[in-house]
Phi, psi and omega in degrees: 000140171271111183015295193281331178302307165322301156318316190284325186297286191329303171323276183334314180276354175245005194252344196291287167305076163332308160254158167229198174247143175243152192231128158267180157246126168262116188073227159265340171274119192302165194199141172257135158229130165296108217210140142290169162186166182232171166216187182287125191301282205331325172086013167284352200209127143307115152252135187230171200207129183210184193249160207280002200258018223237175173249002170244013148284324176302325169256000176294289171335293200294307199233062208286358158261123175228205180229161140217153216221127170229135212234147170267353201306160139186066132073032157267138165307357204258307176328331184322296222248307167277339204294168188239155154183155193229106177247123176230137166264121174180183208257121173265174202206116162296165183250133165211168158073165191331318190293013194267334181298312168310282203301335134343283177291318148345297210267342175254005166269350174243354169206106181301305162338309184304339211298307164350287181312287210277012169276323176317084225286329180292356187281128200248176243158085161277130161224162195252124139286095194275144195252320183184140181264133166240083181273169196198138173231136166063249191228342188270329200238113207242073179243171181235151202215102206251172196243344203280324163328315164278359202306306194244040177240199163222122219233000000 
């Protein structure tokens, strides 16, 4: 598959999705979270939004490197062969101060749902700097997309 086709999928498949998985570190042990988010068109950048009391702020804060994760399965033979996920890697970064207002609004054109969370003064404005992407259909079909190789062209 080719780069800009590749690019088009990842799209598609994050515009598809409303939640992902987000995976920390707590210690040494991995910890999952459900999570909305929106992201960047470039596709360089995730945004999440969680409250300051939570473990996955806490382990974002502490160990900032992470994985998220989005899947099309729902537990059909056909997934063998057709199911889609999307695994992207990279580093989170709190947020602060006026850049949080645009993204505020991001997050809430893409989950409405959210209004609660982000009215909230503990409510907080992560964004994961993605490094790379690994999409995959059924178990064979492997390709990879890195952003930081893209960051500054349009594929």
């Amino acid at each position: 598959m080719h780069e800009h086709e590749l690019k088009g999928e990842i799209a598609s498949m994050l515009d598809q999705q409303i939640q992902c998985v987000l995976a920390t570190l707590e210690g040494k042990q991995p910890c999952q979270h459900i999570m909305a988010f929106a992201y960047a068109e470039d596709l360089s950048r995730i945004y999440l939004a969680t409250y300051m009391d939570t473990r996955k702020y806490r382990n974002m804060l502490g160990s900032p490197q992470v994985s998220i994760l989005w899947d099309n399965r729902s537990g059909r033979d056909e997934d063998h062969v057709d199911g889609l996920s999307l695994i992207a890697r990279g580093s989170a970064r709190l947020l602060s101060g006026d850049s949080q207002m645009d993204l505020r609004e991001l997050l809430l054109e893409r989950n409405p749902a959210l209004g609660l969370l982000l009215d909230d003064e503990s409510s907080r404005l992560f964004e994961v700097r993605i490094d790379d992407y690994q999409w995959t259909r059924g178990y064979r079909e492997v390709f990879y997309y890195s952003t930081a190789k893209n960051r500054d062209t349009d594929l």
